[in-house]
LUMSESE-736505 format. One line per 3 residues: number of its first residue (from 0); for each residue x, y, z of N, C-alpha, C. Coordinates in Angstrom, 1 decimal, padded with zeros to 4 digits. Last residue first. Layout:
BEGIN
NUM = X,Y,Z,X,Y,Z,X,Y,Z; ... .
REM end
This chain:
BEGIN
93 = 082.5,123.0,050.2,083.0,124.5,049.4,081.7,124.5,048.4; 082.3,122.3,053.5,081.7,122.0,052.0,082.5,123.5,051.2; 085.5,121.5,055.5,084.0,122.3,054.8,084.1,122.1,053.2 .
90 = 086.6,119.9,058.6,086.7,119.9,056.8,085.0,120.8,056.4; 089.9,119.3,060.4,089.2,119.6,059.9,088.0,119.5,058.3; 091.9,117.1,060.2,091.7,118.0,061.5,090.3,119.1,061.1 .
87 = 091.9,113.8,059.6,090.9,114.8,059.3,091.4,115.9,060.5; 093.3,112.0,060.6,094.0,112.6,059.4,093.5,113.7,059.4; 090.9,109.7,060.9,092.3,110.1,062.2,093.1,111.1,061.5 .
84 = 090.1,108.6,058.7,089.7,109.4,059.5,090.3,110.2,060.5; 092.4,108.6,056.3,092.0,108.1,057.3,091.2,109.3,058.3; 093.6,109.2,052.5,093.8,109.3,053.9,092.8,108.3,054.6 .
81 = 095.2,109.0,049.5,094.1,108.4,050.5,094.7,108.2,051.8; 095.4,111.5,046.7,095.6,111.4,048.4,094.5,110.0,049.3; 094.7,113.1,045.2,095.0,111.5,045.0,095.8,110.9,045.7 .
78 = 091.3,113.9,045.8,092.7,113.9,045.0,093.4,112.9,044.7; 090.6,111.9,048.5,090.3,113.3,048.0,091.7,113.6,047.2; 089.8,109.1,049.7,090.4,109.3,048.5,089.7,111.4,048.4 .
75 = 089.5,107.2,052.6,089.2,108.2,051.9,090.2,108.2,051.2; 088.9,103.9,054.6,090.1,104.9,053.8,089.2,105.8,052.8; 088.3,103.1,057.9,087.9,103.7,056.6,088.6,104.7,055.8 .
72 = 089.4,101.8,060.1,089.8,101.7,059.1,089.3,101.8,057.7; 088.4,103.7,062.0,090.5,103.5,061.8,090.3,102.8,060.7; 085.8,103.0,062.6,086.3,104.2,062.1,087.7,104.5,061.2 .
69 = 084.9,099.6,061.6,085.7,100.6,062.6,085.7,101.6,062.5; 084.8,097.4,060.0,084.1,097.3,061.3,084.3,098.8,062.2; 083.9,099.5,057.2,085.0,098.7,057.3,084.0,098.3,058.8 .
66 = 081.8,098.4,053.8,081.9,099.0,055.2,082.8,098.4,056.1; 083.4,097.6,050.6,082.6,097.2,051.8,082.7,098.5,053.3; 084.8,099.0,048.7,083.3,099.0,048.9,082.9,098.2,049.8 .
63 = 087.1,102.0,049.8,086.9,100.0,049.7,085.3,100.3,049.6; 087.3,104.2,049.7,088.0,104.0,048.5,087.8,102.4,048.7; 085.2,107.1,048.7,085.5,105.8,049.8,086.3,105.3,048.6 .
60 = 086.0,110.5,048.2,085.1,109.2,047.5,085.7,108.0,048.8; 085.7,114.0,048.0,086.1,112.8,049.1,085.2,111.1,048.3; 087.2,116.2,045.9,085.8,114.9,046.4,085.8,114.0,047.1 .
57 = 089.0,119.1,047.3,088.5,118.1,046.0,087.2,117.7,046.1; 091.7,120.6,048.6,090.5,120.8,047.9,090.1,119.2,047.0; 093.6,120.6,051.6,092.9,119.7,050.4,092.1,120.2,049.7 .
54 = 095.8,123.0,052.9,094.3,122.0,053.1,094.7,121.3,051.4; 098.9,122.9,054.3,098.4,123.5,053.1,096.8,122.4,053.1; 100.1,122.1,056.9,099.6,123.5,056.6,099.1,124.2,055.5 .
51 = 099.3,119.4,059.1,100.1,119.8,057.3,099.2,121.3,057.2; 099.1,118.4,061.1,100.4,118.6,060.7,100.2,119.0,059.9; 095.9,116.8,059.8,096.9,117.5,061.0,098.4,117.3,060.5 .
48 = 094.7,118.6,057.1,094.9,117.1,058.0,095.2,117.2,058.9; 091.4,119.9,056.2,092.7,120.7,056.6,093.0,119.1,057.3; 089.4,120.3,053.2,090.3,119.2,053.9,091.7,119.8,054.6 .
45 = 086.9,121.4,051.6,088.2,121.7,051.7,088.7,120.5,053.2; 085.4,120.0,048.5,085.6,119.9,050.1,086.5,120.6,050.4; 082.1,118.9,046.8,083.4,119.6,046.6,083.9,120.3,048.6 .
42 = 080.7,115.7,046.9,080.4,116.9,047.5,082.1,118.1,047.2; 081.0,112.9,047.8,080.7,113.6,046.5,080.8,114.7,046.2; 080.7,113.0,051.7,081.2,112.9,050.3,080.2,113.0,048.7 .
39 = 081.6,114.5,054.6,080.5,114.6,053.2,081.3,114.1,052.3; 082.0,113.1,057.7,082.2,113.4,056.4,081.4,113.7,055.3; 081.0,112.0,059.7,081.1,112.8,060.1,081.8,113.6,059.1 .
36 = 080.4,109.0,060.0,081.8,109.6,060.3,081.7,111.1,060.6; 077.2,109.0,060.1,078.1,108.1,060.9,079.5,108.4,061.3; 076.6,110.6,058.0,076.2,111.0,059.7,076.9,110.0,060.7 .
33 = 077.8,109.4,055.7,078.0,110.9,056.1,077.8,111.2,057.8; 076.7,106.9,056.0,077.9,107.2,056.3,078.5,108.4,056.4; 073.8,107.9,055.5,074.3,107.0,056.7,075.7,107.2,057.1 .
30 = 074.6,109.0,052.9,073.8,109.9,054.2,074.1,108.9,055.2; 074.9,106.8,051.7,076.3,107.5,051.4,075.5,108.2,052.7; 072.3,105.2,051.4,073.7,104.5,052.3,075.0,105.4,052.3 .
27 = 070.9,106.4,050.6,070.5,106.8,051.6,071.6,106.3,052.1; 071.8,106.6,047.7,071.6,107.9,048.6,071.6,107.9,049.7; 071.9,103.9,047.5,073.0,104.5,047.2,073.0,105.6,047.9 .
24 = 068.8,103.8,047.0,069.3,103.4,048.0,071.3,103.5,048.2; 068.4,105.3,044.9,067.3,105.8,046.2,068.3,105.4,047.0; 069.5,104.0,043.3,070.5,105.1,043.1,069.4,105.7,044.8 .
21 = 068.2,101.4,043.1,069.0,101.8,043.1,069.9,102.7,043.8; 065.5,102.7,042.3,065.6,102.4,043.3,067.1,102.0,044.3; 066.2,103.0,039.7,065.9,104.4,040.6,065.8,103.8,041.8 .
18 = 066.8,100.9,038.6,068.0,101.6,038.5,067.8,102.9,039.8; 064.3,099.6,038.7,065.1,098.5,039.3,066.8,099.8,039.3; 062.7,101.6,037.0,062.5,101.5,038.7,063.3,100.5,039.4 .
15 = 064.0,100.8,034.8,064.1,102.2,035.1,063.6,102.0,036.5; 063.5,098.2,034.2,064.7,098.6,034.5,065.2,100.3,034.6; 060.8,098.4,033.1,061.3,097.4,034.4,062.5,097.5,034.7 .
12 = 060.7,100.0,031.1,060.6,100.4,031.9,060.6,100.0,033.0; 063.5,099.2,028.9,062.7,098.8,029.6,062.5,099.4,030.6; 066.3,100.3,028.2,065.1,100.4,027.6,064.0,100.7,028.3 .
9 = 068.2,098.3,028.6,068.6,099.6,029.1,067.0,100.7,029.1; 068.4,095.4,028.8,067.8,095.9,027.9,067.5,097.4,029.0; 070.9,092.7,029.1,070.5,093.8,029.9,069.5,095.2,028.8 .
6 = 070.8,089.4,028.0,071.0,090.7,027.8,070.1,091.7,028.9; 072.9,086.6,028.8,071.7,087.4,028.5,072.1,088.7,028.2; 075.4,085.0,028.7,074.9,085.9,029.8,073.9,086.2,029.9 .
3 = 076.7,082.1,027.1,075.6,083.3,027.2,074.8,084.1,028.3; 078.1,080.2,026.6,078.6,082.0,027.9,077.3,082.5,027.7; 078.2,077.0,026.8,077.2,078.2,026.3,078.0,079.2,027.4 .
0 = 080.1,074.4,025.4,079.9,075.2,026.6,079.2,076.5,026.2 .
REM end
């Protein structure tokens, strides 16, 4: 039985426009979801939730890699905290 995977040659300048295009399109799908919820992520943040009187500082990251169907059920990670959109009473870039 052969595993041989091949090799990924890090090198090649056929794999510098297959990585930049990439990361083009990573940018434009995090900006989508930025204007879609109404969040910044990557981004350093402060995070006020409701009920709670001390904010968040951090990076807001997604925490599933698919898109959920909903708002309710997209989970954030700031720290090591994963919240919900419904959680957000507030939030600024710092």
């Amino acid at each position: 039985m052969n595993h041989n995977q091949g090799t990924f040659n890090f090198d090649s300048d056929d794999n510098k426009s297959g990585y930049d295009n990439w990361q083009e399109e990573l940018a434009t799908r995090v900006k989508q979801l930025e204007t879609r919820y109404g969040i910044i992520i990557g981004s350093k943040v402060r995070i006020i939730l409701h009920g709670e009187n001390k904010p968040l500082d951090g990076i807001i990251t997604i925490c599933d890699s698919k898109e959920p169907q909903n708002r309710s059920q997209l989970r954030l990670r700031i720290a090591s905290r994963i919240i919900t959109l419904a959680e957000i009473e507030s939030i600024t870039r710092l």
